[in-house]
VOPAGU-2260 file (C-alpha; in pm, 1 decimal, decimal comma):
REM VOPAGU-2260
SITE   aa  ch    i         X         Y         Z
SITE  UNK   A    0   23325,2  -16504,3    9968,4
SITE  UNK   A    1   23255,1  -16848,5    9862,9
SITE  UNK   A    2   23467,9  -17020,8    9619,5
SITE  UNK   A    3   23196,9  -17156,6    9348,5
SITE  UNK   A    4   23198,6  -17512,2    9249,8
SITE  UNK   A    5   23299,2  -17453,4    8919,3
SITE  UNK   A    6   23532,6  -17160,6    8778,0
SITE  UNK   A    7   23608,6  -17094,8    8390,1
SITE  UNK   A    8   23872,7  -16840,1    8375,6
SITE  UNK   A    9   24044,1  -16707,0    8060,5
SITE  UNK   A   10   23952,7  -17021,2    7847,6
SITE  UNK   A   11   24095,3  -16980,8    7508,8
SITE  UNK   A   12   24040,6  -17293,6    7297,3
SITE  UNK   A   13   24253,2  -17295,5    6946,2
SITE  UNK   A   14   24208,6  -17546,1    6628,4
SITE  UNK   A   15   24492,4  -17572,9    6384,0
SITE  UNK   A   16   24373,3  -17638,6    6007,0
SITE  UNK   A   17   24482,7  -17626,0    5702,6
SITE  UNK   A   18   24330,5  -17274,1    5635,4
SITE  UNK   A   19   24475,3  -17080,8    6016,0
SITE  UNK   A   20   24380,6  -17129,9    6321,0
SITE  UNK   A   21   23984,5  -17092,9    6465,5
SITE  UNK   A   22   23984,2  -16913,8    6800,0
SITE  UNK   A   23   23623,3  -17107,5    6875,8
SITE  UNK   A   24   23636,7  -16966,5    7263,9
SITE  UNK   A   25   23862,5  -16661,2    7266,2
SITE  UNK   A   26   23895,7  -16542,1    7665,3
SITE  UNK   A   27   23585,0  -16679,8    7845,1
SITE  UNK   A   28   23557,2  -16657,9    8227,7
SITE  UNK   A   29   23212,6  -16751,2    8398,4
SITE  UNK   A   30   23157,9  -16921,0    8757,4
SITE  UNK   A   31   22890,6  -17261,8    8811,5
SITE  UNK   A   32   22732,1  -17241,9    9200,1
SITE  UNK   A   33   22624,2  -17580,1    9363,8
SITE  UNK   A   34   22265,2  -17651,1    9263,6
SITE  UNK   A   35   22225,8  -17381,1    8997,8
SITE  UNK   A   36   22130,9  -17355,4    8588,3
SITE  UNK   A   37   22361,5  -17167,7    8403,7
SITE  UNK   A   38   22184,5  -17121,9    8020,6
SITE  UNK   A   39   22451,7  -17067,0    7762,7
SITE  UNK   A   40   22281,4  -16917,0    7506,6
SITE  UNK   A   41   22424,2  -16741,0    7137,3
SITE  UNK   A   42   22365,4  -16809,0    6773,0
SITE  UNK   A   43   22552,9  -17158,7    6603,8
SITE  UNK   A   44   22946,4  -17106,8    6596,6
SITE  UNK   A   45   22954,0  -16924,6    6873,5
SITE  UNK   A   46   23154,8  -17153,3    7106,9
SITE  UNK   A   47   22894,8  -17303,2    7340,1
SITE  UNK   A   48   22959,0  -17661,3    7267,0
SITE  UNK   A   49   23321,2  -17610,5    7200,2
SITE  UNK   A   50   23353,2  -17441,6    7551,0
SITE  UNK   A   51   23204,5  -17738,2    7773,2
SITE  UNK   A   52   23354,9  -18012,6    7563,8
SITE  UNK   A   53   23699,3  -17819,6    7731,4
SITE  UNK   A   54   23553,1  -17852,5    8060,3
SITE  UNK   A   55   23526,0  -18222,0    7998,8
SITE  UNK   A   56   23856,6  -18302,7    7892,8
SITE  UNK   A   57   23681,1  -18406,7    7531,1
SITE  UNK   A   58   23951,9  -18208,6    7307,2
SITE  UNK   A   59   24185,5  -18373,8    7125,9
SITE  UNK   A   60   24494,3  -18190,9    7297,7
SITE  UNK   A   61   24741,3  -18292,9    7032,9
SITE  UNK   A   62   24570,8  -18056,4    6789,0
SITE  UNK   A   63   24378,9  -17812,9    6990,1
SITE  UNK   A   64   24560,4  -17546,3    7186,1
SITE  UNK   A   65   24357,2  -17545,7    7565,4
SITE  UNK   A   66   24457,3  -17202,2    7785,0
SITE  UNK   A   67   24335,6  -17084,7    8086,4
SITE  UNK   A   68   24219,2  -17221,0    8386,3
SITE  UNK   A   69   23891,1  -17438,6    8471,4
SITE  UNK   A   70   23852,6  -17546,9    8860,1
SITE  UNK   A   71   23584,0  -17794,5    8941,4
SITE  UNK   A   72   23535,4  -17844,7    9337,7
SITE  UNK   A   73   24001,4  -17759,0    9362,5
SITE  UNK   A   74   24038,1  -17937,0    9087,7
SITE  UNK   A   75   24218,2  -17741,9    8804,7
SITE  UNK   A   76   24052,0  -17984,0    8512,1
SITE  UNK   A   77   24303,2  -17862,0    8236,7
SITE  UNK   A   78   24624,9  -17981,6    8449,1
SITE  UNK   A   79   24443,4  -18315,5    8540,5
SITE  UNK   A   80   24571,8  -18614,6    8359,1
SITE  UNK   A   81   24371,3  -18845,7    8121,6
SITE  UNK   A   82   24329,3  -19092,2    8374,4
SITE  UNK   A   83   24172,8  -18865,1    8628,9
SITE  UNK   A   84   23937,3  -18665,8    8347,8
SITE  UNK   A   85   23812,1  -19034,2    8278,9
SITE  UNK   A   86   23691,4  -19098,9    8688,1
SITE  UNK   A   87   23534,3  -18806,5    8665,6
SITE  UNK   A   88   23314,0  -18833,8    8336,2
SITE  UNK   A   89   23041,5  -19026,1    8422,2
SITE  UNK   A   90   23088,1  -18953,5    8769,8
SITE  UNK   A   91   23138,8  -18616,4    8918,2
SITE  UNK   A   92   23037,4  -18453,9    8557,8
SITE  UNK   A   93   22789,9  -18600,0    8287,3
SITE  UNK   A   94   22679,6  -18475,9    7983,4
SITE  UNK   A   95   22355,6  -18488,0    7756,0
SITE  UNK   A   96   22418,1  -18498,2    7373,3
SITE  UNK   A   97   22176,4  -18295,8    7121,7
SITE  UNK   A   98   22134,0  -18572,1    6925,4
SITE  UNK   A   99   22099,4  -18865,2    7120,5
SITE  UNK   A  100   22028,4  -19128,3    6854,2
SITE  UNK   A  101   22339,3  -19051,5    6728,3
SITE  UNK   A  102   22506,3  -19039,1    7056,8
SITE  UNK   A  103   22364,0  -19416,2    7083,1
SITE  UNK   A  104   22502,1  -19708,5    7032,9
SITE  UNK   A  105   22238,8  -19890,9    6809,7
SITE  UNK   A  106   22447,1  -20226,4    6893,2
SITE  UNK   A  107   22363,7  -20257,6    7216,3
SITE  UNK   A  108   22044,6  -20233,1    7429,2
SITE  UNK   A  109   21938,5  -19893,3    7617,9
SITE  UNK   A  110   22026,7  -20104,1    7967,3
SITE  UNK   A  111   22343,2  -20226,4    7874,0
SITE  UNK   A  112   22514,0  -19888,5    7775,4
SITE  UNK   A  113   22368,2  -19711,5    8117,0
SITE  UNK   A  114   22456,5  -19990,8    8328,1
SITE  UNK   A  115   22828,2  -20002,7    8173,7
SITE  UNK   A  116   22898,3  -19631,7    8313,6
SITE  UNK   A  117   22753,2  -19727,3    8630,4
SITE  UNK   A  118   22977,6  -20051,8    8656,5
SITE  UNK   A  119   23267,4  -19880,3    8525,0
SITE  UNK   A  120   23242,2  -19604,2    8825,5
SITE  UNK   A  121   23143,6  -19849,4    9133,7
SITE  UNK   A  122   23242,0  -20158,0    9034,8
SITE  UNK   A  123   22860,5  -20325,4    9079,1
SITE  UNK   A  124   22784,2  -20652,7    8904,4
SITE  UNK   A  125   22588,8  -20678,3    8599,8
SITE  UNK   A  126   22279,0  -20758,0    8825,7
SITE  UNK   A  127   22295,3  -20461,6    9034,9
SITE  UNK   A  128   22424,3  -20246,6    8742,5
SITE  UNK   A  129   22048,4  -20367,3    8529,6
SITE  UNK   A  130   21877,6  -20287,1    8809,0
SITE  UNK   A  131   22003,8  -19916,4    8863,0
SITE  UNK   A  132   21974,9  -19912,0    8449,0
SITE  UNK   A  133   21575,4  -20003,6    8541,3
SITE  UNK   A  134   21565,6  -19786,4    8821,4
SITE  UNK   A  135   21683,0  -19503,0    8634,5
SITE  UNK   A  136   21453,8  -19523,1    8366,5
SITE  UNK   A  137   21182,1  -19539,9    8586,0
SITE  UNK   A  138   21288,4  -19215,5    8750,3
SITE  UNK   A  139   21319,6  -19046,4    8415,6
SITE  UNK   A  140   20962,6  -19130,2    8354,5
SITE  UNK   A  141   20998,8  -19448,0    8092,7
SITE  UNK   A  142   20693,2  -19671,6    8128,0
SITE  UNK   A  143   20731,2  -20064,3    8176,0
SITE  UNK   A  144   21138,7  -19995,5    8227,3
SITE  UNK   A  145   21166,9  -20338,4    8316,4
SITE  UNK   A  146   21100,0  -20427,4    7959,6
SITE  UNK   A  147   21199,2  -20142,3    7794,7
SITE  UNK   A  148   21591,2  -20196,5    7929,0
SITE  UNK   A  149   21636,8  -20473,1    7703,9
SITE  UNK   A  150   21532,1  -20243,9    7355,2
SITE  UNK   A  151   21754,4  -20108,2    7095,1
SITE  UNK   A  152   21784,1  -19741,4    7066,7
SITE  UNK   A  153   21607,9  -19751,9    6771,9
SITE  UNK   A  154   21310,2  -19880,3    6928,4
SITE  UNK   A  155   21258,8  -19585,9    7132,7
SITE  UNK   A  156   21104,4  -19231,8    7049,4
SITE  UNK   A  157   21296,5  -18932,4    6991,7
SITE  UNK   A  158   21147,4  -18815,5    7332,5
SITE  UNK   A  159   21219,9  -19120,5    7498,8
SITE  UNK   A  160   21563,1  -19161,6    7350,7
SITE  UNK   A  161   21650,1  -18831,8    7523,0
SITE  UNK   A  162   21489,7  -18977,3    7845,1
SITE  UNK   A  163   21711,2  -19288,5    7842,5
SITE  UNK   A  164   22004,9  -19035,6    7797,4
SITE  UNK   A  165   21963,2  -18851,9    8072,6
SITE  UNK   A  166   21935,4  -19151,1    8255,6
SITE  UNK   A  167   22289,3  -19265,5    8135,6
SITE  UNK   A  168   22393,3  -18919,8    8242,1
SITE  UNK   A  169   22266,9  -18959,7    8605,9
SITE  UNK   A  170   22311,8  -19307,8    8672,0
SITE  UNK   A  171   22654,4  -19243,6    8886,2
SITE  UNK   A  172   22426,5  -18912,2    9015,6
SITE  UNK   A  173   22674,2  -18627,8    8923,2
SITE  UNK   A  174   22742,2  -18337,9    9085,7
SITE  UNK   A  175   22762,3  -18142,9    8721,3
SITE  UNK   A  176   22527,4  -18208,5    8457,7
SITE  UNK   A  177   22603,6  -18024,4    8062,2
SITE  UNK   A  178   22325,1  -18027,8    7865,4
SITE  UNK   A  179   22415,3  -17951,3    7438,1
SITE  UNK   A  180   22058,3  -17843,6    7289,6
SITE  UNK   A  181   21948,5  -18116,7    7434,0
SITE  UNK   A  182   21547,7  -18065,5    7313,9
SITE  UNK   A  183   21636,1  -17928,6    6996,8
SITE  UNK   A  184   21507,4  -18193,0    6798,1
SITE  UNK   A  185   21242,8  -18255,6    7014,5
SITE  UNK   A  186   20852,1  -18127,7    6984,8
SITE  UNK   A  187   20753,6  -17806,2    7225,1
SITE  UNK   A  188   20522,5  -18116,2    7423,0
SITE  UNK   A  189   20821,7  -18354,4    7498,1
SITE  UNK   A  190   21059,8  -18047,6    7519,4
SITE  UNK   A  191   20883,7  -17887,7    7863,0
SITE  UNK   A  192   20877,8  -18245,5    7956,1
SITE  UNK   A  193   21262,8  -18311,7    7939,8
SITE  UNK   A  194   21285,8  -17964,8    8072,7
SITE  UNK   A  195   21047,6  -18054,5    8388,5
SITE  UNK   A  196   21200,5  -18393,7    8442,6
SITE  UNK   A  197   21582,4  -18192,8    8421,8
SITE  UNK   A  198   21402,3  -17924,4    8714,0
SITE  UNK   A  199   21240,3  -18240,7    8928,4
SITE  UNK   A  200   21589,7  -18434,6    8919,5
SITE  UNK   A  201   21823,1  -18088,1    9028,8
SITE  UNK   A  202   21607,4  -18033,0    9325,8
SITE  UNK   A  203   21619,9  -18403,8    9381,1
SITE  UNK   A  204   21996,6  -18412,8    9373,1
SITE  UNK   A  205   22110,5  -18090,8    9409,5
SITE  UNK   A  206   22352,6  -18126,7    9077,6
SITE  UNK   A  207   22482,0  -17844,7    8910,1
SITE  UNK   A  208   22364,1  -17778,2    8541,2
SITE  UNK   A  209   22511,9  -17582,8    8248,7
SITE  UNK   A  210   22224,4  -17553,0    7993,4
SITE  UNK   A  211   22341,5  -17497,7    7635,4
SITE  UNK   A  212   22088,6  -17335,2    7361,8
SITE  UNK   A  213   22016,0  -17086,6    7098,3
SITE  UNK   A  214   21656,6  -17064,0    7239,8
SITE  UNK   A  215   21614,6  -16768,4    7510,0
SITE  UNK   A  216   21271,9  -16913,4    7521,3
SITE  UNK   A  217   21404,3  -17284,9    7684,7
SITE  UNK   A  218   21652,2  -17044,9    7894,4
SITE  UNK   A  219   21372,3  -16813,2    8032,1
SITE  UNK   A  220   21201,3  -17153,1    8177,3
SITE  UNK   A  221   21542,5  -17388,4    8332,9
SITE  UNK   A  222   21822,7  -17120,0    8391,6
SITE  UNK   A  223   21925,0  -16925,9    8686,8
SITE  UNK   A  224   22203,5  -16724,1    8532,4
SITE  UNK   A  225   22299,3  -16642,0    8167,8
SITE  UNK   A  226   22600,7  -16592,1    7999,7
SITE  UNK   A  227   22557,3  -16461,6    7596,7
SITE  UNK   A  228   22848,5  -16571,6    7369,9
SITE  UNK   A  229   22937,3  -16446,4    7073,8
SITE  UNK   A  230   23227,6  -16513,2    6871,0
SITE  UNK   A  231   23370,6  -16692,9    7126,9
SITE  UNK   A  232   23348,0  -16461,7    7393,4
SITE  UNK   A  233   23092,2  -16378,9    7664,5
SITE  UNK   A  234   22933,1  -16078,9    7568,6
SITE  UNK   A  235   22691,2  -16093,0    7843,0
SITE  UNK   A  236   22609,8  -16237,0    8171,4
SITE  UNK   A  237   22350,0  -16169,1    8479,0
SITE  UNK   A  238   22049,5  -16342,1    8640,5
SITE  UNK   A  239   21786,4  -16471,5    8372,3
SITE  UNK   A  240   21594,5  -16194,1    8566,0
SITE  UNK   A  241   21811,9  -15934,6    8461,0
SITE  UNK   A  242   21930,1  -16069,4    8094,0
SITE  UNK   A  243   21556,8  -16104,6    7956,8
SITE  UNK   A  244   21431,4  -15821,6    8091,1
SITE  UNK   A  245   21684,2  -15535,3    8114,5
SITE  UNK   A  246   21953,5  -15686,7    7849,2
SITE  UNK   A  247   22283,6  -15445,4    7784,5
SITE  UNK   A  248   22476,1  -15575,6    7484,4
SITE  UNK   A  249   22298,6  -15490,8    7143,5
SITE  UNK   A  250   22342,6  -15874,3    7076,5
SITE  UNK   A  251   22108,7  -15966,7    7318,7
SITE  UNK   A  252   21858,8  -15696,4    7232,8
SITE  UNK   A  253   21957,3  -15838,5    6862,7
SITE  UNK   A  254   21811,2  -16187,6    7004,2
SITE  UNK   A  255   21510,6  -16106,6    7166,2
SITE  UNK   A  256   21379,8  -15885,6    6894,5
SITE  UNK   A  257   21436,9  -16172,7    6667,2
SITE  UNK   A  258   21180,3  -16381,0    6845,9
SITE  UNK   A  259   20812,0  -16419,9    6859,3
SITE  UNK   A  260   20609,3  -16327,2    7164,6
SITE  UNK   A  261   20277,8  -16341,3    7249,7
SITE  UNK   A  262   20067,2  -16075,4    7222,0
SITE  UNK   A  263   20233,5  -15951,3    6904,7
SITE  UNK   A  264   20009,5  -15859,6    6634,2
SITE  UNK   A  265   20087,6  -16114,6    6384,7
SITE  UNK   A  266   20146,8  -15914,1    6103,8
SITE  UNK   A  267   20420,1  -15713,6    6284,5
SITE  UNK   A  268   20747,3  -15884,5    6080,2
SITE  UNK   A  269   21070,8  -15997,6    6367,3
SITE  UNK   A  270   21393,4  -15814,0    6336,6
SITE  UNK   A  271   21636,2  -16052,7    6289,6
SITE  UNK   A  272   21986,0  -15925,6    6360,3
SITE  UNK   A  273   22134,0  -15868,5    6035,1
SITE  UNK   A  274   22465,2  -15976,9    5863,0
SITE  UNK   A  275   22617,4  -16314,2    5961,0
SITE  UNK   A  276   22824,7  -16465,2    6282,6
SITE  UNK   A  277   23174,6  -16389,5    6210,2
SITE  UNK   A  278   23471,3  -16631,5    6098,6
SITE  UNK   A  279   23675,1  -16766,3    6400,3
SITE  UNK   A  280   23916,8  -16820,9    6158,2
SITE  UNK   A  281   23943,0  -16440,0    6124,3
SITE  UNK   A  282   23721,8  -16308,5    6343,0
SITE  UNK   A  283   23690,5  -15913,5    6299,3
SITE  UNK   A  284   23922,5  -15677,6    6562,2
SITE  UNK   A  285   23787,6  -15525,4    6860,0
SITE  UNK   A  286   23438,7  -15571,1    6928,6
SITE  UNK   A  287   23381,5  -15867,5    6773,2
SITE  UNK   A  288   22988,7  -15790,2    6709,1
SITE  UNK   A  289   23084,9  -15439,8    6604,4
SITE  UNK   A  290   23039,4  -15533,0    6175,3
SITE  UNK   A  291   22639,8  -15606,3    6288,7
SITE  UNK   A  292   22561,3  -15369,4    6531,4
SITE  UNK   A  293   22372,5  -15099,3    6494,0
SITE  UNK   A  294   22507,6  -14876,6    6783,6
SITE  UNK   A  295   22828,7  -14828,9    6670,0
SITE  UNK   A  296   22818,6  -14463,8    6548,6
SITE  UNK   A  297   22698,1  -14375,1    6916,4
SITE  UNK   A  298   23054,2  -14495,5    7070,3
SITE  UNK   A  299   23309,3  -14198,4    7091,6
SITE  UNK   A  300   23659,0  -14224,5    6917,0
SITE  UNK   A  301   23542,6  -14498,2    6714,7
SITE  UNK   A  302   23660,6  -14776,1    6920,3
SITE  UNK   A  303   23433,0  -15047,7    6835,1
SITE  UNK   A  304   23657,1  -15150,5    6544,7
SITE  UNK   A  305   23990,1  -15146,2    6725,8
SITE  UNK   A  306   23934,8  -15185,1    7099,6
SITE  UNK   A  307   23822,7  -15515,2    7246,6
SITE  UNK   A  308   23546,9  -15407,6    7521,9
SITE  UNK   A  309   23627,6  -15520,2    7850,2
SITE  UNK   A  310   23357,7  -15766,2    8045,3
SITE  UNK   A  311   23339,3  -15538,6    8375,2
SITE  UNK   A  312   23147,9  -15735,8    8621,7
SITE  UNK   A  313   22937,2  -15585,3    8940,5
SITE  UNK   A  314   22769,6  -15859,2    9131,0
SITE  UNK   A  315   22804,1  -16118,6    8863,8
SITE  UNK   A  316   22586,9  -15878,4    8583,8
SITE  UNK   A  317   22736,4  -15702,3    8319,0
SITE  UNK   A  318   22821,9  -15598,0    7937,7
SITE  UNK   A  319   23091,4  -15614,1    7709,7
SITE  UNK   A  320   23049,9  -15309,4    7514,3
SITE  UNK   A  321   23199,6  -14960,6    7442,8
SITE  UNK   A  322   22867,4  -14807,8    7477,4
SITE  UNK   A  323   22844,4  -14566,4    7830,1
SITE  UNK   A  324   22613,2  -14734,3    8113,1
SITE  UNK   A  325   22411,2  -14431,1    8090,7
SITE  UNK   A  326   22382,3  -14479,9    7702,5
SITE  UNK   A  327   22308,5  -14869,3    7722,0
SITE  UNK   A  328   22045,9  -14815,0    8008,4
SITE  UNK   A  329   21869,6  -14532,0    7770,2
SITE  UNK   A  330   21891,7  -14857,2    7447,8
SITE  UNK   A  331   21750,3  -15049,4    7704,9
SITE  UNK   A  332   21443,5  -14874,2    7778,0
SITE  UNK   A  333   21383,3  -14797,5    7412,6
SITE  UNK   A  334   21395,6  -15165,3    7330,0
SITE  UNK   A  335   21120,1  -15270,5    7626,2
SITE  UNK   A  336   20936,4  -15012,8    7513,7
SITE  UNK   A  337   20899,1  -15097,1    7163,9
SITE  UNK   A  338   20822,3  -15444,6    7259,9
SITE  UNK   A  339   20434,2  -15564,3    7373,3
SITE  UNK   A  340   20426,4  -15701,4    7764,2
C-alpha cells in the first residue's frame, strides 16, 4: 500500500483563554494523495481553518497545545523546527487566504509581494523574480500583466485580487496547495472561474489541494474526496461520489437538505439543521452532534450522549455515528428519496 503524500493523524489542536480551553480540532485523522482535491467542508467553528493552519506550522505554539502527528512526503511537520516550516511555506506548501485584500499588503505592488516569495525560495534577482511575478499572472489569466505587476492591491478587483493570490501561492509551484473559502466573497461568475483556473493549474502541475468550504455546492465541482467536520472532528469522509449522493452521518444529510437544488418547486421551504454548532469551549459529551440530531432516539442504550462514535473506515468511506449500517443505509434512502433528482 502506498504511503500518501500527506497524513493527518490524531490532530488535536488546544487554545488556552481566559474562559478554558477550546478543543477547535479534537482527534482528526485524514490522508492527502499526490494530485488530488480533498474538500473540507462543515458549518463556521468547526475547525477547518484551524486544522490546516496546524499543517502549516501557522500556530502560535507558545499558547496553543499541537498533538498528533502530520507527515508531508516523511516529513513529520509538527517535530520540524521553525526554520524548516519556513523553506517549506511558499515552497513545498502554499496557501490561498479567504480574504485576500486583507491578506494584501496595500504598501506594496501586486509584483513585488509575489516576486519576494519567489526570491526568498531560489535566490533569483529582482529581474528574474518580476518576470516570474509577470509570468504568473499571465498564467492565472490577468490581462496586460506586464502593467498590471506594478498596481496596488487596491487597484485590482475582488476577482482579480484572488487571481494575483493564487499566483503568489504558485509562484515557487508547490507540491500542496490549501485553499480557506477562497471564493467566498466572490460572485458565482468569478467563483467557477477561480475554481476552473485552480482545476487547469492541478492538472498542469500535478499539486496536491486541500479545498476548505461551507459550500457542498463549490465541493461537488473541485473535490475528489470529502471529509465533514463537525465540532472539531471528522464526522464523515468518502469520495465526493459517495458523500453527495449516499451521505451516512445525519450532519451531512442535515447539510444537503439545507440547500437549494434545482428542480425544487420554489415554494417548498429548506430544512435547515436546527439548534446551533456547539461550544469548543465545552463541547457536549459523546457524539458531539447528538444535541441536533434527530436520530438519536433510534440508537440503542442511549449512547449518543455518553459514547464518542468511533470513525470506522473501509476503503477510505465511512461514518462516525452510533446508528447500525443497516439503519443509516435505510436514513439514507429515505433522504434521496424525499429529495427531487
Amino acid at each position: 500500500m502506498s504511503t500518501p503524500f500527506l497524513s493527518v493523524r490524531d490532530l488535536r489542536v488546544h487554545f488556552s483563554t481566559e474562559d478554558g480551553t477550546v478543543k477547535a480540532v479534537d482527534g482528526l485523522s485524514f490522508d492527502v494523495e499526490q494530485g488530488r482535491t480533498l474538500g473540507i467542508v462543515g458549518e463556521s467553528g468547526s475547525g477547518k481553518s484551524v486544522t490546516n493552519l496546524a499543517i502549516l506550522g501557522l500556530h502560535d505554539r507558545e499558547h496553543t497545545a499541537i498533538d498528533g502527528e502530520i507527515v508531508l512526503e516523511g516529513r513529520d511537520l509538527l517535530t520540524a523546527s521553525e526554520r524548516e516550516l519556513e523553506r517549506l511555506r511558499g515552497n513545498t506548501m502554499s496557501m490561498i487566504f479567504q480574504d485576500a485584500l486583507a491578506s494584501l499588503s496595500p504598501y506594496h505592488t501586486i509584483g513585488r509581494q509575489i516576486s519576494e516569495t519567489y526570491r526568498k525560495h531560489t535566490g533569483a534577482s529582482r529581474k528574474a523574480a518580476r518576470d516570474r511575478a509577470v509570468e504568473m499572472l499571465k498564467r492565472v489569466g490577468i490581462p496586460q500583466p506586464d502593467l498590471r505587476v506594478d498596481d496596488y492591491p487596491h487597484q485590482f478587483s475582488g476577482g482579480m485580487r484572488q487571481r494575483a493570490m493564487i499566483a503568489m501561492a504558485l509562484v515557487c509551484d508547490p507540491e500542496l496547495l490549501i485553499a480557506d473559502e477562497p471564493t467566498t466573497a466572490l460572485d458565482v461568475t468569478v467563483q467557477a472561474q477561480i475554481m476552473d483556473l485552480l482545476q487547469d493549474l492541478q492538472q498542469e502541475t500535478g499539486t496536491s489541494i486541500i479545498f476548505i468550504t461551507h459550500d457542498l455546492g463549490v465541493i461537488a465541482d473541485i473535490a475528489d474526496d470529502v471529509l465533514v467536520m463537525y465540532g472539531g472532528r471528522c464526522v464523515e469522509r468518502g469520495t465526493k461520489k459517495e458523500v453527495l449522493r449516499a451521505p451516512q452521518h445525519p450532519y451531512t444529510w442535515g447539510l444537503l437538505g439545507s440547500m437549494p437544488r434545482l428542480g425544487s418547486p420554489v415554494d417548498v421551504p429548506l430544512s435547515p439543521i436546527p439548534g446551533t454548532p456547539p461550544s469548543l469551549l465545552n463541547p457536549p459529551t459523546g457524539c458531539c452532534f447528538h444535541p441536533r440530531c434527530a436520530f438519536t432516539e433510534q440508537v440503542e442504550g442511549a449512547r449518543c450522549p455518553t459514547l464518542r462514535p468511533p470513525l470506522e473506515l473501509v476503503d477510505g468511506r465511512g461514518a462516525a455515528c452510533h446508528l447500525t449500517a443497516g439503519q443509516r443505509a435505510g436514513f439514507a434512502a429515505d433522504f434521496a428519496a424525499s429529495r427531487p433528482q
